[in-house]
Structures are given as C-alpha cells and as structure tokens.
N, C-alpha and C positions, 0 to 999 in steps of 0.2 A: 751363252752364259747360263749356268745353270743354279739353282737354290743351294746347293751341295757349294762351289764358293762363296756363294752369299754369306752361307752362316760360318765357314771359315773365314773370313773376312771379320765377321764379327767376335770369331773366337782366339783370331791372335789379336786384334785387338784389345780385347779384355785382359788375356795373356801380357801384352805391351801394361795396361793400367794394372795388372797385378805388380810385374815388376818395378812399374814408376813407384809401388806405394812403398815395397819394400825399398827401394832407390835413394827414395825422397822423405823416406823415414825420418832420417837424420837431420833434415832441412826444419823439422817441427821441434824435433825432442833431443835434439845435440845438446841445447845450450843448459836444459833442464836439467840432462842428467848428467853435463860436464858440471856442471854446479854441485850435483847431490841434491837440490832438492827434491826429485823424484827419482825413485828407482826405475832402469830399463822397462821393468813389467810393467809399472804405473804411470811412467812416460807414456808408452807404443798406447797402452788401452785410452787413455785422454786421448794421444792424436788419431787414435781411428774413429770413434765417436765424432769427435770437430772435423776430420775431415769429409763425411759423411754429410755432418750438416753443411759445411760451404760446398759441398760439390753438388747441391740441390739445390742452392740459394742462387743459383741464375745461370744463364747459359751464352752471356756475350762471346765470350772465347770460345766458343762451341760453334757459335754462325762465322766468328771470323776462320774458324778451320776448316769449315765444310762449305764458303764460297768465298773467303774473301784472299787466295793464296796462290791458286793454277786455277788456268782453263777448263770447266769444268768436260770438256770435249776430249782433253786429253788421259782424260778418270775413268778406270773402271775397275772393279772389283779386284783385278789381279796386279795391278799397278798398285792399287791399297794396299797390297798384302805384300809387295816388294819394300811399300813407305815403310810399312812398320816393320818389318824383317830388319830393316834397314838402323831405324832406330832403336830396336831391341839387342841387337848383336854390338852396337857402339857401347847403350847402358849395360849390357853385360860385364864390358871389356872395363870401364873403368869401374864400375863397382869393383870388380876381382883384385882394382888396385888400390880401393878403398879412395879413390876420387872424387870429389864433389861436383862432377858435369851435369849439363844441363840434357833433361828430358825432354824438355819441354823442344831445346833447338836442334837437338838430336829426332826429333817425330817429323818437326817442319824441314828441317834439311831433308830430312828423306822422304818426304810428302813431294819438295820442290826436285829432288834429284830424280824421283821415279817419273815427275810429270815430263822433267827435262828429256830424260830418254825416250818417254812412247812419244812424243815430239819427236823425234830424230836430231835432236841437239837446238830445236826451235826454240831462244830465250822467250817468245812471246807467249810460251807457255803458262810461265809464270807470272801472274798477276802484280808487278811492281811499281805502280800508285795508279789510282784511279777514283774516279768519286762514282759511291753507291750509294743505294737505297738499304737501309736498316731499320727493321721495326719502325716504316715509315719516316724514316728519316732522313736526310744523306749528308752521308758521312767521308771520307777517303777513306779510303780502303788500299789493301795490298801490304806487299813483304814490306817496302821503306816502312809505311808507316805503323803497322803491326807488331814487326819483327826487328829490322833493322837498329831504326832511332829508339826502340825500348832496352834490345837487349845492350845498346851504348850507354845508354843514360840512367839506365835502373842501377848497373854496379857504381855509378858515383852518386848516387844519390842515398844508394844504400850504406857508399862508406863515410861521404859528409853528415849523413842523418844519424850515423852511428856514433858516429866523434862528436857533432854536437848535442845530442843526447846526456854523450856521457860526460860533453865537457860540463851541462849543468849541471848534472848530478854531483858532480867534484864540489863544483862550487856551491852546491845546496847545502851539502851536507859534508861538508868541512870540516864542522864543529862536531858532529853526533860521534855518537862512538861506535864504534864495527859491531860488537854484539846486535846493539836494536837494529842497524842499517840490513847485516845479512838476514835477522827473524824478519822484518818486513818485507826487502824484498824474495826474501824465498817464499811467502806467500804470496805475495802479490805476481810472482813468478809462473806462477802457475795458470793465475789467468791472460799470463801474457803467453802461452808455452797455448793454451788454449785458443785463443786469437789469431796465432802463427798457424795452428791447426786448421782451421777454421779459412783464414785465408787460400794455406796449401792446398784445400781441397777445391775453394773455388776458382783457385788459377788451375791447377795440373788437371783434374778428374775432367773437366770440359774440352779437353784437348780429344779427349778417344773418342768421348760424346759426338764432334766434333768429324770425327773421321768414320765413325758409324755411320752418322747424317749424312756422310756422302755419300757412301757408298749407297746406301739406299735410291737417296734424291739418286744419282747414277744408274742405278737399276730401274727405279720407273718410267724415267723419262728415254730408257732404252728400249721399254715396251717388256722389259723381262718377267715383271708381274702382271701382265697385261689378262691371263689365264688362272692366274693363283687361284686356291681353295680358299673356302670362306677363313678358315680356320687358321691360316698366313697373313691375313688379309693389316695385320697390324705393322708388317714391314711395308708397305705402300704410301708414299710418302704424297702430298698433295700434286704437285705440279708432273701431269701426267705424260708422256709420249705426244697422244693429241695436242695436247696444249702446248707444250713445247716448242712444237713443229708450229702448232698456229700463230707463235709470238713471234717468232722466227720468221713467217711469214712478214706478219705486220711490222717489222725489222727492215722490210726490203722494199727502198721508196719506187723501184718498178712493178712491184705488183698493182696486175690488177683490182676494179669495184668488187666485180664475182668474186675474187678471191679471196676483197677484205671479206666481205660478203658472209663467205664460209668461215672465217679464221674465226668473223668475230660470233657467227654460229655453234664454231664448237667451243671456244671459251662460256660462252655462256651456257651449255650443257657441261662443261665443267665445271665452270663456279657453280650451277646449282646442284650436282650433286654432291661437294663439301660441306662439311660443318662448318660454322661458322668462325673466321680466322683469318688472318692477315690478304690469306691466296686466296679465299671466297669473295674476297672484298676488293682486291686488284683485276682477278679476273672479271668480274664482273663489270667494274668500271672502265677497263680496258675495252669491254665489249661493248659496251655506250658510247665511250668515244670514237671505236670504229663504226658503228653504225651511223654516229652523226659524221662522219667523215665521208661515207656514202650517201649521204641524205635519207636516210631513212630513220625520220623524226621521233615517229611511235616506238620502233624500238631500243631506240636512245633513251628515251625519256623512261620505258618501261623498265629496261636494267638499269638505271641512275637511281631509279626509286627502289630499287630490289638493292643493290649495292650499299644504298644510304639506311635500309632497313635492316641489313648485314650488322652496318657498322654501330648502328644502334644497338641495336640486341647483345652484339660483344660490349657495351658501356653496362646494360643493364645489368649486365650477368657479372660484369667486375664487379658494380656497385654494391650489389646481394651480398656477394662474397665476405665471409665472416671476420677474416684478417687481412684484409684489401690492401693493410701496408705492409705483411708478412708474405710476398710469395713464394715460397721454397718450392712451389713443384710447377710456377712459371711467371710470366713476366704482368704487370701491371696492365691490364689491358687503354686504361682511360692515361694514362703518363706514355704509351710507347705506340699505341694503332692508331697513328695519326689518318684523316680520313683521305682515302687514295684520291676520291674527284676532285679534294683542291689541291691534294700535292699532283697529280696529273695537268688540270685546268692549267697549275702556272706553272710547268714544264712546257708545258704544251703554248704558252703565251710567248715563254721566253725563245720558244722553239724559233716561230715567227716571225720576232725580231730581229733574231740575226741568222734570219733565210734560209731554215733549218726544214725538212720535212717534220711537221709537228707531230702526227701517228707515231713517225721511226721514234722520234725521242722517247714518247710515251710507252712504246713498247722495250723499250732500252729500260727503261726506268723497273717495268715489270718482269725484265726479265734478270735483273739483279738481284732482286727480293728473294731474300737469305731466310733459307728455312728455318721452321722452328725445332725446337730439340723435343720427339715424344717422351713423356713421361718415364716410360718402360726401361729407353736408354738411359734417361738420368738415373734412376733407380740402380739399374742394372750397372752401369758403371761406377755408381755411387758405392755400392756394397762393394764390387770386386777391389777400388783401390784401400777399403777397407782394410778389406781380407789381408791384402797387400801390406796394408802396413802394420798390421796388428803380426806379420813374418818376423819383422823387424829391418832393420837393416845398419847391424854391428857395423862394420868394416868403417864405414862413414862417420858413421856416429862417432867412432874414436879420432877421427880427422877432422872434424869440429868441433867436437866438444871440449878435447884435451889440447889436441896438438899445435893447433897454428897461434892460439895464446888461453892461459891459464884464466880460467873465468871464476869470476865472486857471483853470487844470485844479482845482484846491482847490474852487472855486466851483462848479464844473462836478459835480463828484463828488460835493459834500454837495446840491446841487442833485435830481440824479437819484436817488442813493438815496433821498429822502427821498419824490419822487413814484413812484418803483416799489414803493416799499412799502406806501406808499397805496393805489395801485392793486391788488396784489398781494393785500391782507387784503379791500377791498369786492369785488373780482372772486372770490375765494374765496365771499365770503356774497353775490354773485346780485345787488349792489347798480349801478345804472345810473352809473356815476360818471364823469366827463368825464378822458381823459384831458389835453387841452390845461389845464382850468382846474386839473390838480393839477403840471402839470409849468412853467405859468406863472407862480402862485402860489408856488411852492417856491422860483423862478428870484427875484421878489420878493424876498421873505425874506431869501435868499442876500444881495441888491443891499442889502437894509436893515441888515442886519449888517455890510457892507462902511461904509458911511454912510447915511442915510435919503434925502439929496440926489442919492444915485447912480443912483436911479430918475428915468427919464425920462417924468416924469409927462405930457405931454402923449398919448405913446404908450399909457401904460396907460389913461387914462378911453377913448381910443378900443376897446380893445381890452374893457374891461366894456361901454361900450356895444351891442357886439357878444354880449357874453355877456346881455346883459339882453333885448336883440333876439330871439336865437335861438328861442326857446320860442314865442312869439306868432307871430314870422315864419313859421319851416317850421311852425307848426299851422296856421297861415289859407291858405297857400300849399294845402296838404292839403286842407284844407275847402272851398277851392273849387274844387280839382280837381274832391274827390266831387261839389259840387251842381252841377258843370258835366255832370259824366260822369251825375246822376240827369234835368238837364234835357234830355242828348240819349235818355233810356232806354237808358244803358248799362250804368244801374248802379239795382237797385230804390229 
C-alpha cells in the first residue's frame, strides 16, 4: 500500500461529499424556494453556511461509519475506493433523473458491498448487531441497528410528524387570515430552512468524515505509516500496527505470561507516546490490567496511576475550555470519556461471573474503541460539502419543491422542522439516517394533511422505487468493482 492511494482515497471521497452537497442540496432549500420565500441564490448561500456549522457540530455518525458497519480486517484503502465509486455512480444516476435517493444508503451499501466481496461472499463481514464501546460507553452497534431500523422508521416518522404538525397548524389557525399566516411563516421559514441546514450537515458531511477515518485507522494499524515523514505525520491515526497486534494478542485466552508480558509492554509504550485521549487512556489501563493478570503488582499499580492521570488531565483541559457546552470542533470530554478502569474493572468482574476469560473480555472491550474524528478531516469535509452545495442542485429541488405537492410558506416550515429534528436527534445518537427520505417523507405528510389527493402519487412510487433500489444497486455496483479490481490483482 502506498501514500499515492491514501490520498486518492481521501480525494474521491471528498469528491463523493462534494456531490452529496450538490445531491442533497434540495433536501435543505426545496421547500424554501418551492414556497418563494427565498430565492435559489439565497436559498443554496444559507444552506452552505448551516451546513458547515452542523457538519462540525459532532462526529457520532462518523465513528458509527468508520467501525461500527464491516470488519475492519476486511478494509483497506482500495476496497474504500470501490465503497465510494460505488455510491457515487448510483448518486449520479438518479440525480440525472432528478430523484430524491438517499446518499447517505447509497455510501453504506457500498461500504457493505465492497466489504462483502474482499470477504469472498463472507456475510460475517458485515457488522450486523453487536454491542460496543463508544466514547466510553456501550452501546449496540452495527447495520440493524444503525442502518436498518432507522432508515425503516425515519420515513414514518417523517410522514406522521409532518401530518401532525400540520394538522395543528389547521387547527390553530383556522380563523387568521392567509395574508398574516404566509408574512409569518415565510419568515419564520427561513429559520426553519436554516435548521434543516444545519441538521443536513450534521447527518450527511459525517458520513465521508467517517470513511476517511477508516481508511486511515486501516492504514496504520497495517503498519503503512510505520516510516512516514514528520511532515505526513497528521494522517496517523492513534491505535498503531504494535498495538493492534498486541490487543489481538491479549484477545487469545491461550496465550502465554511472557506474552502478556510483552503485549502489555508495548501498549504501554504506546499509550505513552499519545496525547492525551480516549486510546491514551484505554491503552494504558489495558496494560495494568495485564500486568495484574501476570502478577506483576508494581507495574499495575504504576500504569493505573498514569492512566487515571490521563484521564484527569482530559477533565482539566474540558473544564478550562471557554464554551465547554459549545463543541463544534469536538466532543465533550467530562459527558462522553468515561474512565476506562471502572468500565474495564466491571467488564472484567462480569467476565468472571459467567466463566469468561476476564483479559479477553477486556481486550474485546478495547479493541472496539471507535476512533475519534481529527479536526483537519472535520474541517476538510466541512468545507468541500459546502462547496457542494453552494453548486446547487436544480434537478431535485424542482422534484420537492413543486412537484409531489404545492407548498404555502406554513407547509414549508412544519415541513422542515419536522425533518431537522429527525435528523437532528439520530445524527446526535450515530444513527445512519437518510436525510432525503426524512425530508420527503415530512413533505408527504404535510401534502396529506392539506388533502390526501394532493400527492402526486405517480411521482412518489417513482421516487420509493428509487429508495427501494438504492441499497442493492450501489452494494452490487461496489461488489463488482472489488471482484473486478481482485480479478486484475489489485485488490487481494
């Protein structure tokens, strides 16, 4: 593996978030400028600003795409570049037909289709339910409950949330007369059209983020940066080749003392050459509880205190911190880095109980520990789906905004709110959630509450049929990349 895919890795991907912006354009500023209260130009410039801010504003869907979806043994750099090939050539195809499919299941399909094939058809590829550790915590993880049960439940939540939105609005404003109702809500519309933004970028822009973080996490723990120049040195992701191997080790209840011995010798030269941060703070307590697993007391006790002064220091350095409730360039350190020795301790108790090798568990626990997302990529992905939407993307926009039902500013606003906050609570909880089918869906609803005729049903079966499409299409699209790319030996 060389540096030269690496950063093509990183450049169709960015490529993939430019076209989601322009994609998913329509998903923020349909309903705005089916309404008229903003023009296209003043639409696109609000949603690229808001989507900017939410695609900084956290990174749960970013750790659930880069470990909580395939095997990460089955990942590597050219397999990523088959993923997004994959889901780029699906969003192509239905943009061109001015469809509203999803990006978001178009990237994971083909994430899950490429893993499938460098597997050899091995479904155990794919990660589907499993309980993890996340930002110290655990959680289930995998496609059911990510991917599956969201993108089922989001579109009926989208279209009840929409209809009863607008049933009360009916019923509120019954009496008012249309003139004051459309002047309020066209402004009021706008901070809903800004909210929609704002959310869009915190579900969709985390997806690449997401898939950068793997490839990376992928490449060091391959040993491919093992040599890098200082000047590289910002793609090397924490959890190193060494360490890997060494967790991996402590994973395998026949290993032997000497072995723990070493394993838990180079974690602890790994944890302490990290900055201080979730994997400074697991390796190390990983390597206390191997050391007391060998009896060797002194150095247990000495990384528990190094570990526990880690995890301090990360509390200090929240507390300093100027807007401690505002984190837009990362996660809450004193709400999310719970401390690994008592989430270890009582893994490791429970281990015991029911006759568990208590190390393997422990090492199980750390070696699920979901990367963090660097700054650089949020930024960097932040800006390009920008760019992305600030393209536009007409074709859509006139398939939501006008076509499937005639929208008032009122319509428009219970509309949006109701898919930004959808989005807004699954993007919070890491969940893969479509923003097209929450903001279509909603749009729905809204039409159903107006009358149930005022759906232009010819246009929506087309537009499920593209939702029903997407999964199989960019997965197989994907799948044959890889056995294309294993029949020429480009890909093992």
């Amino acid at each position: 593996m060389t540096y030269t895919i690496i950063f093509l890795v990183i450049i169709i991907a960015l490529t993939f978030e430019f076209i989601n912006g322009f994609h998913d354009t329509a998903n923020s500023i349909a309903t705005v400028v089916g309404t008229k209260v903003l023009t296209p130009r003043h639409a696109i410039m609000l949603a690229a600003c808001t989507n900017l801010i939410g695609a900084l504003a956290g990174h749960a869907v970013a750790k659930t795409v880069s470990s909580g979806l395939v095997d990460a043994q089955f990942v590597s750099p050219q397999v990523i570049i088959c993923a997004l090939l994959g889901g780029i050539v699906w969003n192509l195809l239905t943009w061109w037909f001015g469809l509203p499919s999803s990006s978001t299941h178009a990237l994971v399909s083909g994430i899950c289709g490429a893993a499938l094939a460098r597997a050899h058809g091995n479904w155990d590829a794919i990660i589907w339910s499993v309980r993890k550790v996340k930002d110290g915590k655990v959680v289930m993880e995998g496609v059911l409950h990510k991917v599956i049960i969201p993108m089922l439940t989001s579109p009926l939540i989208g279209f009840f949330g929409g209809l009863l939105i607008m049933g009360l609005f009916y019923a509120l404003l019954r009496g008012a007369r249309p003139r004051f109702v459309n002047r309020f809500f066209g402004k009021a519309q706008i901070l809903s059209a800004a909210y929609m933004g704002f959310s869009t970028g915190l579900s969709d822009a985390q997806k690449t983020m997401g898939v950068i973080t793997l490839a990376l996490v992928t490449a060091t723990a391959t040993g491919t940066f093992a040599d890098m120049p200082d000047w590289l040195g910002f793609l090397r992701m924490d959890k190193s080749q060494q360490a890997d191997a060494s967790i991996k080790l402590l994973r395998n209840p026949q290993a032997t003392p000497a072995q723990l011995q070493q394993a838990a010798g180079v974690l602890e030269h790994e944890g302490g050459r990290l900055q201080p941060g979730e994997f400074k703070h697991a390796f190390l307590t990983l390597a206390a509880k191997t050391y007391a697993a060998v009896d060797d007391r002194e150095a247990a006790a000495r990384l528990a205190a190094l570990a526990a002064g880690s995890h301090q220091s990360l509390l200090a350095e929240e507390d300093a911190r100027l807007l401690t409730k505002v984190p837009l360039l990362g996660r809450m350190v004193a709400a999310t880095h719970t401390d690994w020795q008592q989430l270890l301790t009582r893994e490791m108790q429970a281990a015991t109980l029911a006759q568990q090798n208590p190390l393997v568990v422990a090492a199980g626990k750390v070696h699920e520990l979901a990367p963090d997302v660097p700054i650089w990529i949020k930024i960097l992905c932040s800006l390009t789906m920008a760019a992305g939407t600030a393209s536009g993307g007409w074709r859509i926009m006139r398939t939501l905004g006008h076509k499937i039902v005639k929208l008032q500013p009122v319509h428009g606003f219970a509309a949006e709110t109701t898919a930004a906050t959808l989005l807004a609570v699954t993007g919070y909880l890491g969940m893969t959630v479509s923003t097209t089918h929450s903001i279509t869906t909603a749009i729905m609803g809204v039409g159903c509450a107006k009358r149930f005729n005022a759906l232009k049903f010819s246009l929506v079966e087309r537009i499920l049929w593209a939702w029903v499409l997407t999964l199989p299409a960019a997965g197989s699209i994907a799948y044959l990349l890889v056995k294309g790319g294993q029949l020429c030996g480009w890909i093992p």
